[in-house]
C-alpha positions in Angstrom: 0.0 0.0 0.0 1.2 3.2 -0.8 0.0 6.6 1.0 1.3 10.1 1.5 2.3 11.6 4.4 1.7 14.9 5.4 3.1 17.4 7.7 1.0 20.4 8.5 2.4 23.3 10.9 1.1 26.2 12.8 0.9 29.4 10.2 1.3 32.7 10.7 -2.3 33.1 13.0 -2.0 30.4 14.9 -2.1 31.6 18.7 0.2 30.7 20.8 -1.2 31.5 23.6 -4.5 29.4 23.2 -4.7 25.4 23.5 -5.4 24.0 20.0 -9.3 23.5 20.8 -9.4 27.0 21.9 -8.5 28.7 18.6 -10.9 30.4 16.4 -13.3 28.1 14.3 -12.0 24.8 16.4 -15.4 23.0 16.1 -15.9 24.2 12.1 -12.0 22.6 11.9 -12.6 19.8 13.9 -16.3 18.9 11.3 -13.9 19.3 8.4 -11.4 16.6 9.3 -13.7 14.4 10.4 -15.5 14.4 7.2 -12.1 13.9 5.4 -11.5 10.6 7.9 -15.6 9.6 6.7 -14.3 10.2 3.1 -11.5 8.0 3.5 -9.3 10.7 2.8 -7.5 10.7 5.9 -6.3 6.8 7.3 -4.4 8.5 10.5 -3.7 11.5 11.9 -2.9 13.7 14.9 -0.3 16.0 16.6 3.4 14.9 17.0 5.9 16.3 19.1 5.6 19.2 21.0 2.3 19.9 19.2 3.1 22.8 16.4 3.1 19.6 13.8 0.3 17.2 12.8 1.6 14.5 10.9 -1.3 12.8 8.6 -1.6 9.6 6.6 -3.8 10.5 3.5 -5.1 8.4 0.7 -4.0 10.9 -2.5 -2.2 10.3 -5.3 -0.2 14.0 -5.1 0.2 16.9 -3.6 -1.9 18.9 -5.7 -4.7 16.5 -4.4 -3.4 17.3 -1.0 -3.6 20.9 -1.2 -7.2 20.9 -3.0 -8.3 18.9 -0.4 -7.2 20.9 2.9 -8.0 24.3 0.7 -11.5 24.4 2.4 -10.2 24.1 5.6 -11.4 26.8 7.7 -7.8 26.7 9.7 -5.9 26.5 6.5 -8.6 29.8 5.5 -7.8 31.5 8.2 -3.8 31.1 8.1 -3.8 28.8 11.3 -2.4 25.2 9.5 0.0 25.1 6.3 0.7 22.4 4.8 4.4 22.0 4.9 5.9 18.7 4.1 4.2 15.9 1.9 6.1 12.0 1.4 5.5 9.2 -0.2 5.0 6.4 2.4 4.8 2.9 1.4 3.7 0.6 4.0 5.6 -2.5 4.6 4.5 -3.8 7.9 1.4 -3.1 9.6 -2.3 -3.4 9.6 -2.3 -3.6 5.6 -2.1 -7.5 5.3 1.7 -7.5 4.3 4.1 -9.7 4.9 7.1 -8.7 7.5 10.1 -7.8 5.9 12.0 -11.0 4.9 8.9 -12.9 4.8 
């Protein structure tokens, strides 16, 4: 199986001194990834580190599908997320049904 992953960061609005459910639009936000997970757009996701990174699994073929997709996001609207990394991952071990490495 082959999915991308993708990076997203705090923008330039993002508020430093507010949790991450306590910025503008969280709810609006929150609705919107959730419908990409319904979609199957998103197979994993959530914050890594100390928090100013989300790291995402997404079914795309591209990043132009990538950015189309997280264009209607209200926090990528109002300049809270960016998109700033996106990798091919291709799944050897896991979940997926594949075969351990050497097997």
């Amino acid at each position: 199986m082959n999915y991308l992953a993708v990076t997203r960061e705090h923008g330039p609005a993002w508020d430093r001194s507010r949790p991450m459910r306590e910025q503008d639009k969280w709810s609006e936000h929150a609705a919107f990834m959730e419908a990409l997970v319904d979609d199957g757009f998103i197979v994993l996701g959530g914050p890594i580190g100390d928090g100013t990174r989300t790291l995402l699994i997404v079914d795309a073929l591209d990043r132009g599908a990538v950015d189309a997709r997280f264009a209607d996001d209200p926090w990528t609207e109002l300049g809270l997320l960016r998109v700033a990394n996106v990798e091919r991952w291709e799944v050897l071990l896991g979940a997926d049904g594949t075969a351990p490495l050497g097997g």
